[in-house]
Structure formats: structure tokens, C-alpha cells
C-alpha positions in Angstrom: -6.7 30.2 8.6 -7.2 31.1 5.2 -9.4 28.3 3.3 -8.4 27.9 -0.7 -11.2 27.6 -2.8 -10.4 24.2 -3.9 -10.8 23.3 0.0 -14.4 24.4 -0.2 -15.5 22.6 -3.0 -14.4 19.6 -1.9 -16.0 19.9 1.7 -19.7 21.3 -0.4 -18.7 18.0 -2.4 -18.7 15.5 0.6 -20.6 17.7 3.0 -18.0 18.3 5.8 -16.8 21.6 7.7 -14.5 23.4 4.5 -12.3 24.6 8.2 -11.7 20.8 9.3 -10.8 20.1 6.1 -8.0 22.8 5.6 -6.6 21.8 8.8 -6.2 18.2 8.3 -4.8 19.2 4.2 -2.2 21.0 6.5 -1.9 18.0 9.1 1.9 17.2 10.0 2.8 14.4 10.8 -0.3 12.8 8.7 0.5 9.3 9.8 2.7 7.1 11.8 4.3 4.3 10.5 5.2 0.8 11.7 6.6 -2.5 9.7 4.8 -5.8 9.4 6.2 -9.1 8.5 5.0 -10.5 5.3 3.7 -14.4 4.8 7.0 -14.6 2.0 9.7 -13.0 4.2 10.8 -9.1 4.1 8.1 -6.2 5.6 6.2 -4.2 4.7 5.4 -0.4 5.9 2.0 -0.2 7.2 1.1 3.8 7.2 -1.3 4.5 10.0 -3.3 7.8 9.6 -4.3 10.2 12.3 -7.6 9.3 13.3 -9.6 12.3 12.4 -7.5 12.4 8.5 -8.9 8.4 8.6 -12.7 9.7 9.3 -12.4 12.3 6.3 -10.6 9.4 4.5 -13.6 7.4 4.5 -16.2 10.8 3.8 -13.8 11.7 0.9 -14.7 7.0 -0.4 -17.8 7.2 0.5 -19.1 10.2 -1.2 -16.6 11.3 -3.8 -14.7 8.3 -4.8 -17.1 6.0 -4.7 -18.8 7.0 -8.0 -15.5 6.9 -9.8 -14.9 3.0 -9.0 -18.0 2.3 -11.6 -15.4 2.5 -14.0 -12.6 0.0 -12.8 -12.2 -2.9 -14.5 -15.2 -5.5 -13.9 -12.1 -8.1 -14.6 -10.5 -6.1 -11.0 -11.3 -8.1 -7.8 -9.3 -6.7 -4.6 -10.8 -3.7 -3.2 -13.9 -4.0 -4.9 -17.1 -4.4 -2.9 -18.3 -8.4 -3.8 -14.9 -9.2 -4.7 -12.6 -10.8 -3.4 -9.6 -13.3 -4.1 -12.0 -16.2 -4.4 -13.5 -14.7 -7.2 -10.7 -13.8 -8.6 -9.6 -17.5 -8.4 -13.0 -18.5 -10.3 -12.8 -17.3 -13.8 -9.3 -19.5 -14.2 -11.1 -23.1 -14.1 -10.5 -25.3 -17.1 -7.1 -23.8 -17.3 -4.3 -25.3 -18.8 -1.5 -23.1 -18.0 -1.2 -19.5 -15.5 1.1 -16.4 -15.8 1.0 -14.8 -12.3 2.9 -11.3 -11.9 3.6 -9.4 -8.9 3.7 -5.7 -9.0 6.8 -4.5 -6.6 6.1 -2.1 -4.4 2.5 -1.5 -6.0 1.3 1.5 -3.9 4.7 2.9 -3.7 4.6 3.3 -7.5 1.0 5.4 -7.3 2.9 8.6 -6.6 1.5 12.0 -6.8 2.1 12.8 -10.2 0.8 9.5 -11.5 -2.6 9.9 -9.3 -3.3 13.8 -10.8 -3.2 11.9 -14.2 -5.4 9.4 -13.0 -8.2 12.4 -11.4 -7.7 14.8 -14.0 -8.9 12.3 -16.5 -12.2 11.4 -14.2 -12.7 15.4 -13.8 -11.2 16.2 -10.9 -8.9 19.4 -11.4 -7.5 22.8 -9.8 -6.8 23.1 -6.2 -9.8 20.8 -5.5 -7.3 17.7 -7.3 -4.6 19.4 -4.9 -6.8 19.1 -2.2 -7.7 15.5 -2.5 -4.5 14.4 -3.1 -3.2 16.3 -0.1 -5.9 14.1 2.0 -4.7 10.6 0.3 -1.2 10.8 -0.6 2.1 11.0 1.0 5.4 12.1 -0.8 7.7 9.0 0.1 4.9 5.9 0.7 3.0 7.0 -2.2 -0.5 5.7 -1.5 0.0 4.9 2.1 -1.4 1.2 3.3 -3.2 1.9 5.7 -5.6 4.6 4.7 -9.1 4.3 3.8 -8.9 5.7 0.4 -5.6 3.9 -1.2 -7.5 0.6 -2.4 -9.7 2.9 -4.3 -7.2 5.4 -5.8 -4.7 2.2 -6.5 -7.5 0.8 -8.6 -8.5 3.7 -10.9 -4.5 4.6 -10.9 -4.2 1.1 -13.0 -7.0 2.2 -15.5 -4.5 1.4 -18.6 -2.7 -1.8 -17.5 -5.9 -3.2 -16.7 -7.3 -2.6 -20.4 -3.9 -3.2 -22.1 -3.6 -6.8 -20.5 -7.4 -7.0 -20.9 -7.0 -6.4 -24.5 -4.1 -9.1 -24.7 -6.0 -11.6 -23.4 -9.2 -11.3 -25.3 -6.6 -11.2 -28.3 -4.9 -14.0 -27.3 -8.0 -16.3 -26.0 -6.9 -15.8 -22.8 -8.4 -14.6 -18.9 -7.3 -11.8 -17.5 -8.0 -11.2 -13.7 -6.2 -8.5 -11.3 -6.5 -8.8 -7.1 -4.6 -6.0 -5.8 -0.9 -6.2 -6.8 -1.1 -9.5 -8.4 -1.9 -10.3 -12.1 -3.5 -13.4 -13.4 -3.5 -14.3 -17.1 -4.7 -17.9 -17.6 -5.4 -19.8 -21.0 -6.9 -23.3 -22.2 -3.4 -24.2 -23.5 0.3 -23.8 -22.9 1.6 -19.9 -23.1 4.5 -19.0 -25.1 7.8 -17.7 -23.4 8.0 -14.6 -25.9 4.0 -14.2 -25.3 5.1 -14.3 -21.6 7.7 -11.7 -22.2 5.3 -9.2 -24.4 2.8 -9.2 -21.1 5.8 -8.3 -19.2 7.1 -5.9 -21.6 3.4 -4.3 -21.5 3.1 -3.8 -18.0 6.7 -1.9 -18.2 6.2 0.5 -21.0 3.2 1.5 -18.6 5.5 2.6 -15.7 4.5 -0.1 -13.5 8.2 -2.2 -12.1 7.5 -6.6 -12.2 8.8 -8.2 -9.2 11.0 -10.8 -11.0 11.0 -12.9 -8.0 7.4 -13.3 -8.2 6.7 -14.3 -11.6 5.5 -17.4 -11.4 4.1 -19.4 -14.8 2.0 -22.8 -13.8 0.8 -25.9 -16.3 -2.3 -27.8 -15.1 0.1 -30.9 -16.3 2.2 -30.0 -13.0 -0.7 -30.0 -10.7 -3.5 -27.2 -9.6 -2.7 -23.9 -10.3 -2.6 -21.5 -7.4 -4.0 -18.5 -7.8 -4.0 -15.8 -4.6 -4.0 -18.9 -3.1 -6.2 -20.5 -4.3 -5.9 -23.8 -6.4 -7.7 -24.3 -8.9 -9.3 -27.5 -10.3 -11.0 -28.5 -13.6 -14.6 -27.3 -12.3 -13.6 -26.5 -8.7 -11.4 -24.3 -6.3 -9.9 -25.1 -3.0 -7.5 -22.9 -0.9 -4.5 -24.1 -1.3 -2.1 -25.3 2.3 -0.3 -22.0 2.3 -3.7 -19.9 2.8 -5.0 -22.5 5.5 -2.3 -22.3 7.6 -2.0 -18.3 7.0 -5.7 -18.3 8.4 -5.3 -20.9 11.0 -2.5 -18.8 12.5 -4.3 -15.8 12.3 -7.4 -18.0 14.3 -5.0 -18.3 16.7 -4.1 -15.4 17.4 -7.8 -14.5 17.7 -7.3 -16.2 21.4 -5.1 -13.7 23.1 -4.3 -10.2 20.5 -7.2 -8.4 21.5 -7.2 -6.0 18.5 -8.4 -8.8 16.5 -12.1 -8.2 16.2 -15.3 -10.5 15.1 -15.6 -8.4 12.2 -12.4 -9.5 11.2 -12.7 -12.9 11.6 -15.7 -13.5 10.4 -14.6 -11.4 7.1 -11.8 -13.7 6.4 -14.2 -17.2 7.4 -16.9 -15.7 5.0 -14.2 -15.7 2.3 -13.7 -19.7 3.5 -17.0 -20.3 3.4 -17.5 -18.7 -0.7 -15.3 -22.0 -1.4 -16.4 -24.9 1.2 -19.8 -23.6 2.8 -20.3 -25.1 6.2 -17.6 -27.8 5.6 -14.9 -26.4 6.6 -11.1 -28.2 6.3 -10.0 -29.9 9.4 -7.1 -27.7 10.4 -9.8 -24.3 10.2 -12.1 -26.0 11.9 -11.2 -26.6 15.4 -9.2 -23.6 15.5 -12.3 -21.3 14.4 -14.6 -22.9 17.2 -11.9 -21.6 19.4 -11.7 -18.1 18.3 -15.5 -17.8 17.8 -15.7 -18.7 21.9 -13.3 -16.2 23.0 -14.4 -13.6 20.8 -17.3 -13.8 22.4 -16.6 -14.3 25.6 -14.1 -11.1 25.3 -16.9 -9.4 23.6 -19.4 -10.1 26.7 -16.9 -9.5 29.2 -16.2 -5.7 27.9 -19.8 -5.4 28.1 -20.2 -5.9 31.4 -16.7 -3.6 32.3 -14.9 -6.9 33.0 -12.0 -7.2 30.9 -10.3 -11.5 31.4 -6.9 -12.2 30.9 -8.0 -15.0 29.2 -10.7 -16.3 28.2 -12.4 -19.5 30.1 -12.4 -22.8 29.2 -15.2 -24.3 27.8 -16.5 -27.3 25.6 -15.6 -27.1 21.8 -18.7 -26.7 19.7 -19.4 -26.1 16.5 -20.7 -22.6 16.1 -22.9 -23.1 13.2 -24.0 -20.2 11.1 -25.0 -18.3 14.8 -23.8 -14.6 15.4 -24.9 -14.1 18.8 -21.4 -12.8 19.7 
């Protein structure tokens, strides 16, 4: 197999075999696909990547990309390590009034042409650029959900909204917050309609497509504002019912979808905890005792090659801040 040069200095770049990597640029199929309900209705396609492209996935993040996320948008908080949508709740307290807009189809739109823009401006280019986007991108999903590397790329790729809408705001008076797909722009008073409109014009003269069904503008006079939901209070945040019951579900399932892990649980219950500590709501906190026992019951039964079809019953105690899974 003949290796292009572009090949090699991507593998010298992240120190892998320049052979393994021309074989998985030439991978076909490079992932299989399934559909997943959404919380809102409709699905969405869920791109799973062969397992060995997923390894150099997370080689090509770890040592290539990684460097290049220094210069996303401090004002960016899904997908960026110490962020999450808790923080990105936090910066609208004392509001008065919200914008919330909803990109449609957000990684769809990152399509190969758009991503070379986006490397060729942070130095990537040649056959090396080809190479890396051979690795991360597919021709019909665009940036596929499901690999390692699409939070990153999906990021950088919205380099100019973020500092167009940035510059609005400051302009304006206004916060300006971004968690994945969704778009926050809060202010200390009530926000025009043809204000409104300009942000909306903005984000389409970039090439980025609103969902109009998910523009959503709130006034503190109507209640909290919910922000990736959370609601937020004069000096205080709480997650609003939808995003208790989305995690108390998920808790749930913790008790018999055994490709639920601990690490995933206790990612989402360390989010919980940014906003209420150790005291938990009610509805999370019965149903988290739960999972935390069969997690680690499941857990100590694969350890000892014993594999339950359920897990026993036992009393309900609160785990406290204990790991011993």
C-alpha cells in the first residue's frame, strides 16, 4: 500500500504507525449507523465508528487537536474540558430577558468543505488537511455523532459565529454563552424583536440554518428562564423538571441496560451535584441510591465471572460521596 506523504506527517504528528493510518483513511464502511429518540420528539442519527478508526480518533484529540481548542471561545461550554451546561447556565443570573437559538442539524452543517476552512486557517494544509479530514468526517453526516473528534472540530468550525454574536452582545450589554448546538444571549432588560431578528439574521449570513421551532425568547417577569435546562434565578440555578426527570429516567435504566457504566452515571450526578452538592432533589435521590447499588453489584459480579440477571435486593442507603464501586 502506497502511503501519501500527507499520511506520514500526520502519523510523525501524533506518533502512530503512518501504515495503520493509511488503512483506516481508506476504511469502508467507516461507521455504522443507528437512530436514537430525542427528549423533544424526532431522532437523531448516532454514527458509530469502527473501533480501531475510534482509537486513532482519540490519538488524532489528544495530540493534534487538542492544542487548537486553546482558541475556542472561552464564552463556549459543551465539549470543553470544565465545562459543561451548568456553567453555561451561570453567567445568565440577574437576567431579565433570554434569546435561546437552536442550530438545526448542527454537525450535519460542519461538512467537509466548511471544516478545510476551518484547519487551513489553524495551519493545517496539503494532503496532511486531507488526511485528517478523511479520519473525522463523513460525506452525508458531516461530523458524525458519535466520533471522538466531532465535539472538537464542531467547536473550532463555529470560530466566527461565536465572535460575531460575542461582539453583539458586548455591543449591546448583553451575555453571550454557546453549549453545543444551542445559543444563549441574555440581557438585564427586555430584548427588542428587530434586535432578536439581527442575531438571527447574523447567524445566517454565516451559513449556519436556525431551527425556527426552537427559538425560544424568555422574560424573568414570566418566571425562571431555562437555560439547557437549567432555570435560572436572581443569584441561583436549579435544574429545571424537564432535566430531572430526563436523569431520573436514565437512573433507571441504570438498573437493567447493562451498557450503562459508573462512569456515566457518575458524570451526569457530578453535573447534579455543581448545582445542589450533596442535597440532592427528591425524585434523583432515591433513584440514584438504586443505580449506585446495582452498578456495583454488576460491577463486582463481572469481577468474579458471575454475570446476575438482576441485581439483588438490598436496603436503600444513601451512598454518600463513596466510590468503592
Amino acid at each position: 500500500m502506497e502511503i501519501q506523504d500527507g499520511t506520514r506527517r500526520l502519523a510523525q504528528r501524533i506518533r502512530v504507525d503512518a501504515v495503520k493510518l493509511q488503512e483506516l483513511r481508506a476504511l469502508s464502511p467507516k461507521y455504522s449507523t443507528h437512530r436514537q429518540p430525542k427528549p423533544s420528539g424526532g431522532f437523531r442519527v448516532i454514527a458509530k465508528p469502527h473501533p480501531e478508526l475510534l482509537g486513532m480518533q482519540r490519538l488524532v484529540l489528544k495530540r493534534y487537536l487538542k492544542h487548537m481548542l486553546r482558541t475556542v471561545s472561552p464564552f463556549v461550554h459543551g465539549g470543553m474540558r470544565g465545562r459543561d451546561y451548568v456553567t453555561n447556565a451561570l453567567p445568565h443570573r440577574r437576567a431579565e430577558a433570554a434569546l435561546v437559538i437552536d442550530l438545526k442539524s448542527a454537525y450535519g452543517q460542519v461538512t467537509r468543505e466548511r471544516l478545510h476552512k476551518t484547519l487551513q486557517r489553524a495551519g493545517c494544509e496539503g494532503d496532511m488537511l486531507e488526511c485528517l479530514l478523511d479520519l473525522t468526517v463523513d460525506d452525508e453526516l458531516g461530523l458524525p455523532q458519535g466520533a471522538a473528534t466531532s465535539n472538537a472540530l464542531f467547536n473550532l468550525a463555529c470560530h466566527e459565529l461565536d465572535e460575531a454574536l460575542t461582539q453583539i452582545a458586548l455591543r449591546e450589554g448583553m451575555r453571550y454563552t454557546r453549549y453545543v448546538d444551542e445559543i444563549t444571549i441574555s440581557a438585564r432588560r427586555e430584548i427588542p424583536q428587530v434586535l432578536r431578528l439581527h442575531i438571527t439574521s447574523t447567524i445566517e449570513s454565516l451559513g449556519w440554518q436556525v431551527n425556527p421551532r426552537k427559538v425560544r425568547y424568555f422574560e424573568a417577569t414570566h418566571g425562571a428562564l431555562e437555560i439547557t435546562g437549567v432555570s435560572v434565578h436572581d443569584e441561583a440555578v436549579t435544574l429545571s423538571k424537564r432535566r430531572i426527570e430526563e436523569l431520573r429516567t436514565l437512573l433507571h435504566r441504570a438498573l437493567t441496560d447493562a451498557t450503562l457504566s459508573r462512569e456515566v452515571i457518575e458524570g451526569k450526578m457530578s453535573q447534579v451535584r455543581r448545582v445542589y452538592g450533596d442535597n440532592l432533589p427528591c425524585r434523583l435521590r432515591r433513584a440514584y441510591a438504586k443505580a449506585y447499588w446495582a452498578l456495583r453489584d454488576r460491577r463486582r459480579a463481572q469481577q468474579k465471572g458471575v454475570m446476575h440477571a438482576e441485581a439483588p435486593e438490598r436496603r436503600i442507603d444513601w451512598p454518600g460521596t463513596s466510590t468503592d464501586f
